[in-house]
C-alpha positions, 0 to 999 in steps of 0.5 A: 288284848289277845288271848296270851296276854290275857292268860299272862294276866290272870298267871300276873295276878295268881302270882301277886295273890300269891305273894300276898298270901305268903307276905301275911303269914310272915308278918302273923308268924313275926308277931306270933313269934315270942322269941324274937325281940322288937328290934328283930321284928321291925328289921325283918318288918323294915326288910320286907318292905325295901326288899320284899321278894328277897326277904319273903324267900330268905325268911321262908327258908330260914325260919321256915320250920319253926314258922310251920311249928308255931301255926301248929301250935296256934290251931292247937291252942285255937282247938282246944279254946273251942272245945272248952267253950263247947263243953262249957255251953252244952254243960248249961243245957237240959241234956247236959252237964253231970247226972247231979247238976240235972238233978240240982237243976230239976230240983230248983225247977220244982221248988220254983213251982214250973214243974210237978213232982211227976215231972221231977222224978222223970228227969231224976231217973232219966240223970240216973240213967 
């Protein structure tokens, strides 16, 4: 193999990666897609197969807008998830949560006995601040 052919190669397999890539997001915004019905899916599903170059180009151009529309709204959406979960974690933890659920849980602290009652003041105070 000359040093050409090789660097068609790798061009070859950039390209093919490349259509791949591009194939997945279709089909993910397809089936993200609310709007369409199944019957549309499975055309556009049945197109990609026989003709798929054609049909990759035709569906990026033709719904191309909408498609970049609906990943924003899926990170959104994924975003937004996250930080709740976040929030909902670190609103469990001793540093976290409002200054009367660190003071609640202080309270249970001392009435189970793990804490003094010098302890509970200086967590009280420290929620107060």
């Amino acid at each position: 193999m000359t040093f050409f052919q090789s660097i068609w190669l790798v061009f070859e397999i950039f390209l093919f990666i490349a259509y791949l890539m591009i194939l997945f997001q279709i089909i993910g915004d397809l089936f993200r897609d609310k709007s369409l019905n199944g019957w549309v899916k499975a055309i556009w599903i049945l197109f990609l197969v026989i003709v798929p170059l054609i049909t990759a180009i035709v569906y990026v151009i033709a719904r191309g807008r909408g498609m970049g529309q609906r990943q924003l709204e899926a990170q959104q959406r994924a975003r937004h998830a996250a930080d709740d979960y976040i929030r909902s974690v670190a609103g469990s933890g001793p540093e976290g949560g409002s200054p009367v659920e660190q003071i609640a849980r202080a309270k249970d602290l001392l009435d189970a006995g793990a804490i003094t009652q010098a302890e509970f003041d200086k967590l009280k105070a420290d929620a107060l601040r």
